[in-house]
PDB file of N, CA, C and O in Angstrom:
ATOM      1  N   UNK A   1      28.042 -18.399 -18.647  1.00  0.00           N
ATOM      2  CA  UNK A   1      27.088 -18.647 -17.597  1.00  0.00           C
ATOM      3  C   UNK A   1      26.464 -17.317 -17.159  1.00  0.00           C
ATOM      4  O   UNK A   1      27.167 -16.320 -16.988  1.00  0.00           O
ATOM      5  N   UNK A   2      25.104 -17.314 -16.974  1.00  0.00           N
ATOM      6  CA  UNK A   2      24.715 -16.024 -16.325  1.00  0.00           C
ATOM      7  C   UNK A   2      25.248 -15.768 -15.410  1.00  0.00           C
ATOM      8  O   UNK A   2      26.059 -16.555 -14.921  1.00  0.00           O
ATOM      9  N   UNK A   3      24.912 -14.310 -14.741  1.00  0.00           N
ATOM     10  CA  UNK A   3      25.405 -13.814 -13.772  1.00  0.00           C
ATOM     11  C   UNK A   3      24.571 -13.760 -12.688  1.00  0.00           C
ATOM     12  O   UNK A   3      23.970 -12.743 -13.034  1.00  0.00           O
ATOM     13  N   UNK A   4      24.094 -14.043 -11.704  1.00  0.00           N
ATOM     14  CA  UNK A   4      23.235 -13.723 -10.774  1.00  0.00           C
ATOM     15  C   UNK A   4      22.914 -12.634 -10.221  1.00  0.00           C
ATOM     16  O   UNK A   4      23.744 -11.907  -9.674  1.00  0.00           O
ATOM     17  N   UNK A   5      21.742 -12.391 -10.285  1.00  0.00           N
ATOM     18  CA  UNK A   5      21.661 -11.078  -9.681  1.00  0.00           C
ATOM     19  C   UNK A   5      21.650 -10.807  -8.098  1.00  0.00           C
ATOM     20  O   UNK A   5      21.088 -11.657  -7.408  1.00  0.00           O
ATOM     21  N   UNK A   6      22.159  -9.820  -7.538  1.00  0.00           N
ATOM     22  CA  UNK A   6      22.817  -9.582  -6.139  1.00  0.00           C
ATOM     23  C   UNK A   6      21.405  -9.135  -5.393  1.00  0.00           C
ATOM     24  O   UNK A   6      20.696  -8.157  -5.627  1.00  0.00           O
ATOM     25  N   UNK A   7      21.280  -9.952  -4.634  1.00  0.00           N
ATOM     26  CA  UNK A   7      19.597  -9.653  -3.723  1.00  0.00           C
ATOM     27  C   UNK A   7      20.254  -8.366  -2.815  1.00  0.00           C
ATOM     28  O   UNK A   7      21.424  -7.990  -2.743  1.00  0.00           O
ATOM     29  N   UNK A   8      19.092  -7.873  -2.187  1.00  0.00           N
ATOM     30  CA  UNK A   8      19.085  -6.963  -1.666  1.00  0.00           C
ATOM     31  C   UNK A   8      19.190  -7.252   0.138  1.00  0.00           C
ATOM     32  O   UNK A   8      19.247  -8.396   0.590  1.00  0.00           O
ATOM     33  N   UNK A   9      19.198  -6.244   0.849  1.00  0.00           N
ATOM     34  CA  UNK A   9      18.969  -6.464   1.973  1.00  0.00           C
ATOM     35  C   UNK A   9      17.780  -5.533   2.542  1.00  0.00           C
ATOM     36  O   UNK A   9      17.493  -4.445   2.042  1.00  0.00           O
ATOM     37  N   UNK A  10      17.176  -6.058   3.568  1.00  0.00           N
ATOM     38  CA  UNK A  10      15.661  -4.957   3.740  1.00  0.00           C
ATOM     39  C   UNK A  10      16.171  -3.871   3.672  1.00  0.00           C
ATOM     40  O   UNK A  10      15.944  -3.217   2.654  1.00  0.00           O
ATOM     41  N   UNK A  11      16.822  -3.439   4.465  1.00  0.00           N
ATOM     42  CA  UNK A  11      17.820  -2.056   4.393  1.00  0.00           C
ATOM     43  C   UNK A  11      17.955  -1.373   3.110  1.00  0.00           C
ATOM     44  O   UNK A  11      17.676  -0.185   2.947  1.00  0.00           O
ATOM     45  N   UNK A  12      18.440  -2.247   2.105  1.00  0.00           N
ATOM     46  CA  UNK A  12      18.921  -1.600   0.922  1.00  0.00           C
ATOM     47  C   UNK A  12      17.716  -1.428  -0.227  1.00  0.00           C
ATOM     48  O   UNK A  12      17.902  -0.767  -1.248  1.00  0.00           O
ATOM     49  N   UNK A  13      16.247  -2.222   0.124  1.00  0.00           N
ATOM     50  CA  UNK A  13      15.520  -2.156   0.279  1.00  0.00           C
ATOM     51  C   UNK A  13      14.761  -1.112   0.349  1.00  0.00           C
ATOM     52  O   UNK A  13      14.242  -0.863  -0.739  1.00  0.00           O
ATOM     53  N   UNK A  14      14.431  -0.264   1.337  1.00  0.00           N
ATOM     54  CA  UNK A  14      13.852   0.497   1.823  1.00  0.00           C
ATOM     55  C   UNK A  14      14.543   1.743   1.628  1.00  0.00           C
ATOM     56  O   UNK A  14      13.823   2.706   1.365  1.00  0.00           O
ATOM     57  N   UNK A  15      16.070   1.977   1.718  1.00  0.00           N
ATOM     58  CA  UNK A  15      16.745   3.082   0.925  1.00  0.00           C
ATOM     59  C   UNK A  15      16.808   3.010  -0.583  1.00  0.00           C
ATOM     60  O   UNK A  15      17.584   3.746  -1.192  1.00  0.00           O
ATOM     61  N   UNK A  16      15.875   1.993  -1.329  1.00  0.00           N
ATOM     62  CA  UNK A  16      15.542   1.904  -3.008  1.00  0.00           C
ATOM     63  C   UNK A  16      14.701   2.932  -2.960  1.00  0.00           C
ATOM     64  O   UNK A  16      14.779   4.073  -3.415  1.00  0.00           O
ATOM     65  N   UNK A  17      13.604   2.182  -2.138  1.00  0.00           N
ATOM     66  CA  UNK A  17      12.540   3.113  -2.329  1.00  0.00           C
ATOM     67  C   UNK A  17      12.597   4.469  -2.022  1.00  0.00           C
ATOM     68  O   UNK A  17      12.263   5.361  -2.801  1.00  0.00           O
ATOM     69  N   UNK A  18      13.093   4.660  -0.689  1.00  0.00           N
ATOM     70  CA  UNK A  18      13.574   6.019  -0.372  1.00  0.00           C
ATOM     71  C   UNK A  18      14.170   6.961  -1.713  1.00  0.00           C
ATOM     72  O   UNK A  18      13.724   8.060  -2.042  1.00  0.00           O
ATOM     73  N   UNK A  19      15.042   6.384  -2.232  1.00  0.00           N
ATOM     74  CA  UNK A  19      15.691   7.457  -3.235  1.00  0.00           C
ATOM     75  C   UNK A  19      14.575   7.500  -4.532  1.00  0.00           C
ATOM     76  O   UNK A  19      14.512   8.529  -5.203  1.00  0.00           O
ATOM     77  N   UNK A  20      13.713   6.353  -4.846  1.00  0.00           N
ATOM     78  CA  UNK A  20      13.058   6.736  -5.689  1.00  0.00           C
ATOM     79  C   UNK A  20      11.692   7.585  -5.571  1.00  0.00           C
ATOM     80  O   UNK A  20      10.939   7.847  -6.509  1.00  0.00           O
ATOM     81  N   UNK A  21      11.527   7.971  -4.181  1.00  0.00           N
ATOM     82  CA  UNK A  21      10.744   9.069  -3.152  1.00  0.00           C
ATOM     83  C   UNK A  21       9.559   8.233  -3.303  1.00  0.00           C
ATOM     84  O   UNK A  21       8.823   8.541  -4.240  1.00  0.00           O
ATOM     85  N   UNK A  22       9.327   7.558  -2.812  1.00  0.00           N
ATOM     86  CA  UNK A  22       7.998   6.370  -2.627  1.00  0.00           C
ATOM     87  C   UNK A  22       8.410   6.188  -1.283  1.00  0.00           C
ATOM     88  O   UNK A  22       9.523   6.091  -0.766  1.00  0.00           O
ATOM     89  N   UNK A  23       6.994   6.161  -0.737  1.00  0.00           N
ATOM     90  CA  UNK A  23       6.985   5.271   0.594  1.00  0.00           C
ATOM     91  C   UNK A  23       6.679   4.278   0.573  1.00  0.00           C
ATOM     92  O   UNK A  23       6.186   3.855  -0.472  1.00  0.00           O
ATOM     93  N   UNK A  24       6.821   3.379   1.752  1.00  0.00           N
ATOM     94  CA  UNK A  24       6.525   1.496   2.084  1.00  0.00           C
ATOM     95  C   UNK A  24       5.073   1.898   1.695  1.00  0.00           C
ATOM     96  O   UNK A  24       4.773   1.469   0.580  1.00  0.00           O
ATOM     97  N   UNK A  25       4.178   2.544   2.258  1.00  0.00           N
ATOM     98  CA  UNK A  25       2.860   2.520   1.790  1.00  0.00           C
ATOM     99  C   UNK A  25       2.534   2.566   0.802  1.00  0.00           C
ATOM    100  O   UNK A  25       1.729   1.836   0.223  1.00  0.00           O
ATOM    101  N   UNK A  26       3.132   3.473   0.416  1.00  0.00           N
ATOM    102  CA  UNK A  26       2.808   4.269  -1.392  1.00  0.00           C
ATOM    103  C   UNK A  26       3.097   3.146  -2.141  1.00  0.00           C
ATOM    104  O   UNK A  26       2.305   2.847  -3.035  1.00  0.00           O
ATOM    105  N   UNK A  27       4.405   2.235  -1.892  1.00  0.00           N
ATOM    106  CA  UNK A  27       4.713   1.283  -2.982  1.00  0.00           C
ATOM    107  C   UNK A  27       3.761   0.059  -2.706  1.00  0.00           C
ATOM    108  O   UNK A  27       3.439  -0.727  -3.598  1.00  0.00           O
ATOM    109  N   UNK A  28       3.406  -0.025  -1.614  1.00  0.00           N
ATOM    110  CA  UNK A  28       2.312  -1.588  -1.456  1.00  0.00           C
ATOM    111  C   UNK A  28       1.179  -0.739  -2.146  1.00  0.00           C
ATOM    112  O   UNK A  28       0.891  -1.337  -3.182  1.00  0.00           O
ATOM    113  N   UNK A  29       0.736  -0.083  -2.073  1.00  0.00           N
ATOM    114  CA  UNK A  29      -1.038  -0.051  -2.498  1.00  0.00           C
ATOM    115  C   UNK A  29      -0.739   0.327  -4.023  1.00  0.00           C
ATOM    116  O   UNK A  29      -1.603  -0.082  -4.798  1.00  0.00           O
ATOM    117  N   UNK A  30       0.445   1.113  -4.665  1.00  0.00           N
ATOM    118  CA  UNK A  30       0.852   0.981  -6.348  1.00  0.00           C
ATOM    119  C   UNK A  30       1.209  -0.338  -6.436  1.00  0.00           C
ATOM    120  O   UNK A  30       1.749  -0.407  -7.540  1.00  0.00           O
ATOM    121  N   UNK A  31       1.233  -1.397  -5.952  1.00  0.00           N
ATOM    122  CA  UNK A  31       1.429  -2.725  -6.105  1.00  0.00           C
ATOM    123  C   UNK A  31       0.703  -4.007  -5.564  1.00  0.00           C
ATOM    124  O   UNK A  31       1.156  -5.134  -5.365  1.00  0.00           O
ATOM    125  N   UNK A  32      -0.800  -3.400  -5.353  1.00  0.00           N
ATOM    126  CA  UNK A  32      -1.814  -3.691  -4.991  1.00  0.00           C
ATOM    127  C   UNK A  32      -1.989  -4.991  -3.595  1.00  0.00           C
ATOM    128  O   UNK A  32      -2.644  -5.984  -3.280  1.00  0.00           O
ATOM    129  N   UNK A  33      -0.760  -4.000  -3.079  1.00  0.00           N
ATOM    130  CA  UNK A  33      -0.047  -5.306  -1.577  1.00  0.00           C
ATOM    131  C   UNK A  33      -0.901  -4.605  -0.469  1.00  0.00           C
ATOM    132  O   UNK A  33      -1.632  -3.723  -0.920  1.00  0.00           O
ATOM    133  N   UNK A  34      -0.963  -4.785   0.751  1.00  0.00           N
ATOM    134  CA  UNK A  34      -1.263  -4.277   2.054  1.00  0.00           C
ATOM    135  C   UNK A  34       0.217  -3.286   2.816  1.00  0.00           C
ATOM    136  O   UNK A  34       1.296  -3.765   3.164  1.00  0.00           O
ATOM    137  N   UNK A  35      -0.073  -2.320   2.866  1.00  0.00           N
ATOM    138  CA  UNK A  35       1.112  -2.009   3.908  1.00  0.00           C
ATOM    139  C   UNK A  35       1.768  -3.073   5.003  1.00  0.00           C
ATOM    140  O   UNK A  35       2.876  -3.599   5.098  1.00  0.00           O
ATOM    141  N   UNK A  36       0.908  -3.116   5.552  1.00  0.00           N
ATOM    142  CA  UNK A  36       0.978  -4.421   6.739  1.00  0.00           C
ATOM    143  C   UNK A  36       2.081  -5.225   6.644  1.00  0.00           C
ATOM    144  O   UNK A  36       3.027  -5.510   7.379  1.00  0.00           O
ATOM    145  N   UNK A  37       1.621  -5.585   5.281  1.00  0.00           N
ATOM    146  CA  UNK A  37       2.112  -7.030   5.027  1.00  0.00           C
ATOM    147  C   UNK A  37       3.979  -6.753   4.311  1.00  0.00           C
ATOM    148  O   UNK A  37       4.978  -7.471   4.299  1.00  0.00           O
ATOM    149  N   UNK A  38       3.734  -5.603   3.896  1.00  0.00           N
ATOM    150  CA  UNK A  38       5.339  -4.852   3.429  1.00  0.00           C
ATOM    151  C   UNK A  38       6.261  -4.777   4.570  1.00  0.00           C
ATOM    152  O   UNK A  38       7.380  -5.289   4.580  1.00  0.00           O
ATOM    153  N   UNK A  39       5.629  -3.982   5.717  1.00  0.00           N
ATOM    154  CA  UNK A  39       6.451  -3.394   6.789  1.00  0.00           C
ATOM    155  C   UNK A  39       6.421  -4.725   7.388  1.00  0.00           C
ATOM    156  O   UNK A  39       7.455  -4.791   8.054  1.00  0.00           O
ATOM    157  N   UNK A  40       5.857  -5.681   7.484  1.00  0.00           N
ATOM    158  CA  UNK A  40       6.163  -7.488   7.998  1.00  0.00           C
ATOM    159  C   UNK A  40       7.697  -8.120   6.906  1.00  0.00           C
ATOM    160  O   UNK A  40       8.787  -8.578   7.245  1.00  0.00           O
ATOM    161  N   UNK A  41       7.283  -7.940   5.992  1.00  0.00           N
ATOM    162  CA  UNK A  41       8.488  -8.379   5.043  1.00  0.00           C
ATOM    163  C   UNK A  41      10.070  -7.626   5.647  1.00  0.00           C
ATOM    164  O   UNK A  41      11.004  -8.198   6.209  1.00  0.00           O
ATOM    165  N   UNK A  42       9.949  -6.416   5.344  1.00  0.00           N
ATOM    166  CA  UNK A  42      10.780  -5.273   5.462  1.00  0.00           C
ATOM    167  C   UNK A  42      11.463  -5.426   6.908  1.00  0.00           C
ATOM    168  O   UNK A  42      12.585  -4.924   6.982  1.00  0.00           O
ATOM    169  N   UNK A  43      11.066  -5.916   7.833  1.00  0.00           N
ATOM    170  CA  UNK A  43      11.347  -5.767   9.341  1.00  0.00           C
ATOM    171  C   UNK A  43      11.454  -7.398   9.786  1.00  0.00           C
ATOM    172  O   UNK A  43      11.700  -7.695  10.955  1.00  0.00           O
ATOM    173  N   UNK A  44      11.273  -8.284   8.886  1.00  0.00           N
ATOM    174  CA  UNK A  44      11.696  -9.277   9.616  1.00  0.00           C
ATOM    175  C   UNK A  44      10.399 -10.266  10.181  1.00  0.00           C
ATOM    176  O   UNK A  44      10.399 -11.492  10.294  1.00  0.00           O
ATOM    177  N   UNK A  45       9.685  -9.636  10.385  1.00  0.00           N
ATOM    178  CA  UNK A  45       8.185 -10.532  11.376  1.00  0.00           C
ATOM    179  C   UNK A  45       7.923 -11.211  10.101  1.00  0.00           C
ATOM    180  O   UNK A  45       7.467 -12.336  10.308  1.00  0.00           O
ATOM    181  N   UNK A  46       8.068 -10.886   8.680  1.00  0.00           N
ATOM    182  CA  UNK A  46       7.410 -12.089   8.201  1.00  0.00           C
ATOM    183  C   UNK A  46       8.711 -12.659   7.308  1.00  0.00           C
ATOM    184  O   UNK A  46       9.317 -11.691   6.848  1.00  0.00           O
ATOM    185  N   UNK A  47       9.159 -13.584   7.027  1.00  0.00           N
ATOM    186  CA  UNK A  47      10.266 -13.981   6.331  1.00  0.00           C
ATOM    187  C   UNK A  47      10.071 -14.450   4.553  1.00  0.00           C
ATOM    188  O   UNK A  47      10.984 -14.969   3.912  1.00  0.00           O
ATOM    189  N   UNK A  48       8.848 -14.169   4.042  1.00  0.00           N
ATOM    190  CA  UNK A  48       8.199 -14.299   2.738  1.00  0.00           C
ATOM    191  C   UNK A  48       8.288 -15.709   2.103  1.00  0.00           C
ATOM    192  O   UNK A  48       8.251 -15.782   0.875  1.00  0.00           O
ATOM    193  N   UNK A  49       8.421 -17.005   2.960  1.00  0.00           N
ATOM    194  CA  UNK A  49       8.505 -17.974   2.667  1.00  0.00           C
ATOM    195  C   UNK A  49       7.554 -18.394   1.534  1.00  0.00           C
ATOM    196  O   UNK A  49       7.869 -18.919   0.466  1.00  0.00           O
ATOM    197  N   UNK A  50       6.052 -17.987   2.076  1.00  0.00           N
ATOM    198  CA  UNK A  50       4.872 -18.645   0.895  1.00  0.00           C
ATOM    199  C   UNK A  50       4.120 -17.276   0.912  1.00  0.00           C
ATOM    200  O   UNK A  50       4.075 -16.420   1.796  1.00  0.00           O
ATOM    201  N   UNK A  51       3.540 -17.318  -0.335  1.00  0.00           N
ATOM    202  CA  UNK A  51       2.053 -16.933  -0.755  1.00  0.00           C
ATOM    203  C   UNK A  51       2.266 -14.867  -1.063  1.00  0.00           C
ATOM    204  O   UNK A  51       2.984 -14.477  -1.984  1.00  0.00           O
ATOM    205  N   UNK A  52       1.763 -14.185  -0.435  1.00  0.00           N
ATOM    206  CA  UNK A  52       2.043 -12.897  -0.522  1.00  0.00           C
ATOM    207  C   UNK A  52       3.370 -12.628  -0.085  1.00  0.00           C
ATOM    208  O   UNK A  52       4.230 -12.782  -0.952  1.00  0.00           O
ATOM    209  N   UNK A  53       3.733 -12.282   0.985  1.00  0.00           N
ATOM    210  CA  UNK A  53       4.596 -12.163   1.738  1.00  0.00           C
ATOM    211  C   UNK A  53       6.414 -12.822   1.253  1.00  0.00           C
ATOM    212  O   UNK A  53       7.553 -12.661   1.691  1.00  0.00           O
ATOM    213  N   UNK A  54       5.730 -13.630   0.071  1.00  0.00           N
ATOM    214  CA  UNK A  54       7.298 -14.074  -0.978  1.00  0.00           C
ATOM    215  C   UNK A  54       7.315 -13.305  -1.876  1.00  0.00           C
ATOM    216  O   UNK A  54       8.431 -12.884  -2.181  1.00  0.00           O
ATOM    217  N   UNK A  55       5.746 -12.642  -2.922  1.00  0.00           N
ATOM    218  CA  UNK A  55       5.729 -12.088  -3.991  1.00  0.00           C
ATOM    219  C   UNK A  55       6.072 -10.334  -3.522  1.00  0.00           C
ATOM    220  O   UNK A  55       6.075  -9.431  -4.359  1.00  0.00           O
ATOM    221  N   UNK A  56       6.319 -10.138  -2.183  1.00  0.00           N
ATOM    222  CA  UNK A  56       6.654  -8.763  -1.307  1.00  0.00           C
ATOM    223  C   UNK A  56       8.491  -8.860  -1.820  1.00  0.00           C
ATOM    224  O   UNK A  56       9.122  -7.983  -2.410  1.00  0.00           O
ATOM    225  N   UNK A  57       9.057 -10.388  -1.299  1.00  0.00           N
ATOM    226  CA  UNK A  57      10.173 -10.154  -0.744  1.00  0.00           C
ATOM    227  C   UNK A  57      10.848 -10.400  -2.449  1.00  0.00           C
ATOM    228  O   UNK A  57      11.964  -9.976  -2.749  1.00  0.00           O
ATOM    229  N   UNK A  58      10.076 -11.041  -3.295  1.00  0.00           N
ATOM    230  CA  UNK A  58      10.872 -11.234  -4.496  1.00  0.00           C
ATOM    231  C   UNK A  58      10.945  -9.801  -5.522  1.00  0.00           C
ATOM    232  O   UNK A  58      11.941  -9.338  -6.078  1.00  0.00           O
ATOM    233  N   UNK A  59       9.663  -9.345  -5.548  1.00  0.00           N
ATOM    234  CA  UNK A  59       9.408  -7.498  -5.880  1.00  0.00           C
ATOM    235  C   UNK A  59      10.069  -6.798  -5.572  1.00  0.00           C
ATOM    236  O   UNK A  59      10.208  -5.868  -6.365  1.00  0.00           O
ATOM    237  N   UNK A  60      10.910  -6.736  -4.271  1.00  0.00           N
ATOM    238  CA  UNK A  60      11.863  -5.806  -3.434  1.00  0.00           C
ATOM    239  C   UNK A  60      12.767  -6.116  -3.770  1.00  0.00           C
ATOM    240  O   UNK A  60      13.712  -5.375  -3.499  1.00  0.00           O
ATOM    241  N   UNK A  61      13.050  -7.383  -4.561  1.00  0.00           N
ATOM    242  CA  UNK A  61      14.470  -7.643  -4.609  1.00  0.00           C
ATOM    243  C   UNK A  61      15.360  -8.797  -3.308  1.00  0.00           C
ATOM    244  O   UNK A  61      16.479  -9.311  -3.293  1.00  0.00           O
ATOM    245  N   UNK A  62      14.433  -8.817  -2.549  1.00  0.00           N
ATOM    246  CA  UNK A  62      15.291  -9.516  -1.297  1.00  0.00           C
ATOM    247  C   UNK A  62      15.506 -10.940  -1.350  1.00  0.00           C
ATOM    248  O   UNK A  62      16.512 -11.413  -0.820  1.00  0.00           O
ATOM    249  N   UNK A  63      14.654 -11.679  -1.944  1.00  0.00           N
ATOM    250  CA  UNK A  63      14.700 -13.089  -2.720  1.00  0.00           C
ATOM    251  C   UNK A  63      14.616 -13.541  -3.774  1.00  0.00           C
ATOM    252  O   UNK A  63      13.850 -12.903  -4.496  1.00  0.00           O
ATOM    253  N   UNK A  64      15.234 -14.696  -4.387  1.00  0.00           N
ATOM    254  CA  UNK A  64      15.119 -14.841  -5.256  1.00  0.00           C
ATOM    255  C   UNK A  64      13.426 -15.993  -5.764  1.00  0.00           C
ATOM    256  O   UNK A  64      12.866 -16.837  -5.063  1.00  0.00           O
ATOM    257  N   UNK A  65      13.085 -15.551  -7.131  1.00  0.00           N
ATOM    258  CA  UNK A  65      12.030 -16.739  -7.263  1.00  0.00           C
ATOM    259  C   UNK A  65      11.501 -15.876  -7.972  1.00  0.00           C
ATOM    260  O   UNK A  65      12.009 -14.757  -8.042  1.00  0.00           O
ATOM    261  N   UNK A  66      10.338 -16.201  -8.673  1.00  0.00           N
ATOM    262  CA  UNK A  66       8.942 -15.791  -8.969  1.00  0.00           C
ATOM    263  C   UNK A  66       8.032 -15.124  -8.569  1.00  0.00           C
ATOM    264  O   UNK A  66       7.668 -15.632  -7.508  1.00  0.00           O
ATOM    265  N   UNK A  67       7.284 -14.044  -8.861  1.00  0.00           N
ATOM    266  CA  UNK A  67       6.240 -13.343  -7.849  1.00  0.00           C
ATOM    267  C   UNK A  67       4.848 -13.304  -8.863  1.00  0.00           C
ATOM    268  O   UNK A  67       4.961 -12.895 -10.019  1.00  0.00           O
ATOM    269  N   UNK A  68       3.585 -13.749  -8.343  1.00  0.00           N
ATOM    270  CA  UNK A  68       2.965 -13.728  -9.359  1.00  0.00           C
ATOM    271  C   UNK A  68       2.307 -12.461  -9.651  1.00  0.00           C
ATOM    272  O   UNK A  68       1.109 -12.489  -9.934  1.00  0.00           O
ATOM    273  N   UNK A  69       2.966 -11.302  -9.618  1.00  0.00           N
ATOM    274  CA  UNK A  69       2.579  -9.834  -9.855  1.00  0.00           C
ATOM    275  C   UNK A  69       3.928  -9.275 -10.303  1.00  0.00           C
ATOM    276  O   UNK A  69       5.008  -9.755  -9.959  1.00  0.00           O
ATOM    277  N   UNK A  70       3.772  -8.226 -11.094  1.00  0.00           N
ATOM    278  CA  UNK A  70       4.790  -7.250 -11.464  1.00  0.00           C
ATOM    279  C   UNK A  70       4.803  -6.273 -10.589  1.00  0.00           C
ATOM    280  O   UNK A  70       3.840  -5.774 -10.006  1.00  0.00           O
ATOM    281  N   UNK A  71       6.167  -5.952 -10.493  1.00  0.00           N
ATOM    282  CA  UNK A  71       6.123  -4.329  -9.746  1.00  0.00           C
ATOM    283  C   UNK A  71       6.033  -3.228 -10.385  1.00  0.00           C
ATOM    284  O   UNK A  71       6.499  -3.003 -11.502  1.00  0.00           O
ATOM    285  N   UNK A  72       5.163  -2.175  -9.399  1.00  0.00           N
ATOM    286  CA  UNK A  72       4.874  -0.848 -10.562  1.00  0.00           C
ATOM    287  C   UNK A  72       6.258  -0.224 -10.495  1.00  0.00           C
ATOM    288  O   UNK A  72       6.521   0.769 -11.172  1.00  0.00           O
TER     289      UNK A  72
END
């Protein structure tokens, strides 16, 4: 049986990016997202249920599903 892969937490999240020296900004606009709409994911105000704001939280790692974009 596969193994599932272990989601992330915003936290662990945001110290990804951190160590890979990218900022929340830097990684939304190399991933043709809105800042906005990252630091909404990342913090909770948006929970990425539908539409952008899922293809944020599935890219980061924080949910599982489909995103219809790749991450850079």
């Amino acid at each position: 049986m596969a193994r599932k892969k272990r989601l992330r937490t915003p936290d662990e999240a945001r110290r990804e990016l951190e160590a890979q020296g990218l900022t929340i900004a830097g990684w939304a606009r190399a991933n043709g997202l809105r800042p906005r709409h990252v630091y909404d994911v990342l913090s909770g105000r948006n929970r990425g249920k539908f539409g952008t704001a899922h293809d944020i939280a599935v890219l980061l790692g924080i949910k599982t599903g489909e995103a219809e974009r790749e991450a850079v």
